[in-house]
N, C-alpha and C positions, 0 to 999 in steps of 0.2 A: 810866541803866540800868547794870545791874554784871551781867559775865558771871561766871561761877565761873572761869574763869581767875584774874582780877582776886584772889578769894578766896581761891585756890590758891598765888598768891605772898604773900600776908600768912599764913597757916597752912600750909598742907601742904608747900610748900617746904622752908622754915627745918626743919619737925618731921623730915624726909626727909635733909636734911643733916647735921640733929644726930644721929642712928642712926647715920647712915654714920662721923659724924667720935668719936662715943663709940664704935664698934663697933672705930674705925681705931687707937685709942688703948689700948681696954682689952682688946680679944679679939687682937689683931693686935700687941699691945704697941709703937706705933710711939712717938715723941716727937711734943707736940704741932707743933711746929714742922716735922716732916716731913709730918703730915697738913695744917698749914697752905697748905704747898707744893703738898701734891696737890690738896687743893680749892681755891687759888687763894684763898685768903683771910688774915685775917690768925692769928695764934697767941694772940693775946685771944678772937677769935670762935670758936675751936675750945676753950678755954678755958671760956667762956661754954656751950657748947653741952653740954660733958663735965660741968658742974656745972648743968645743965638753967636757968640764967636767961635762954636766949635758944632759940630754935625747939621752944618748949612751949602754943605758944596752944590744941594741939590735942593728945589722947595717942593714939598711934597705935602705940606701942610692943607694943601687948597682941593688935595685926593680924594674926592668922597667918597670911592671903593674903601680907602683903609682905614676912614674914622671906626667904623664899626670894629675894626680889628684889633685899633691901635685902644680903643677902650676896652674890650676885653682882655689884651694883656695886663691893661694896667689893673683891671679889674682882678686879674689871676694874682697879682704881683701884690696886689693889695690884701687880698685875703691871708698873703702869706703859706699858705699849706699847699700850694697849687700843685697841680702834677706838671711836671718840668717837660712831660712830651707832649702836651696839649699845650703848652706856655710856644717850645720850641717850634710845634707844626702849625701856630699863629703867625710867629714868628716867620716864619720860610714863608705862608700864604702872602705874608704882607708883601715881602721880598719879592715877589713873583709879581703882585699884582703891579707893584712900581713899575719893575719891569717893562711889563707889559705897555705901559702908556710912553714909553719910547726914550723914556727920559736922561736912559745911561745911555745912549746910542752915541749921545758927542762927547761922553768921558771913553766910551771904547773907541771913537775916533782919534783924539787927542793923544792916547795913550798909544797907539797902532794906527796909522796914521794907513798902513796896505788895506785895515777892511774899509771895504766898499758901502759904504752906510745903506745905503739904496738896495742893494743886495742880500745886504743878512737880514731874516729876519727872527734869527733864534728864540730874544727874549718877548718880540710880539707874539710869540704862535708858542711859548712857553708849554701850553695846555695840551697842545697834540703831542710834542715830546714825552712828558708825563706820562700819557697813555702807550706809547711806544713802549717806554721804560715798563710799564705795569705789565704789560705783554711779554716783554723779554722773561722779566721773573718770574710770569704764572707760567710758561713755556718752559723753564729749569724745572720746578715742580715734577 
């Protein structure tokens, strides 16, 4: 069984990081090696990322849901002091909001070939899930 999580780190990750670290580079004019530093990687994968041969499985650049998001991480990442759970629950919005526009649906096919594409629709209805989940927890309480 593959969750979309599973699918979210081979695609939507990588494509999320590379925005942020071409964003950090070209709009922000940092050196690659300072946006290395900030994302915690190396100065070839931001390299890699600025010259699109690496977190391209999927195009998500054309999203107008997550420009707004993807410049306030980089905004966060940019100040430097940021708080890391406002950084991280940007982070998981944008992930969701990909999601949502369908677009892992043919990497969870390829990869699982049994789900029914037409059938699931988990990461479109992402939202009502959420609130399920918030339910469950205030109901622990």
């Amino acid at each position: 069984m593959i969750l979309p999580c599973e699918i979210a780190v081979k695609s939507v990750i990588p494509a999320v990081k590379a925005l942020i670290a071409k964003q950090l580079v070209e709009r922000h004019d940092l050196k690659q090696e300072k946006v290395a530093e900030i994302l915690g990687i190396s100065q070839s994968a931001v390299s890699k990322y600025t010259r699109k041969v690496r977190g391209y499985a999927i195009k998500i650049d054309d999203i107008e849901e997550i420009e707004p998001l993807v410049e306030k991480m980089v905004s966060l990442l940019e100040e430097g002091n940021y708080q890391r759970r406002e950084f991280l629950k940007t982070f998981c919005q944008t992930c969701m909001t990909i999601r949502k526009t369908g677009i892992m649906c043919q990497f969870c096919q390829k990869t699982e070939p049994k789900i029914a594409i037409e059938e699931c629709d988990f990461c479109l209805n992402s939202q009502s899930s959420k609130r399920k989940l918030i339910r469950i927890r205030a109901d622990k309480v």
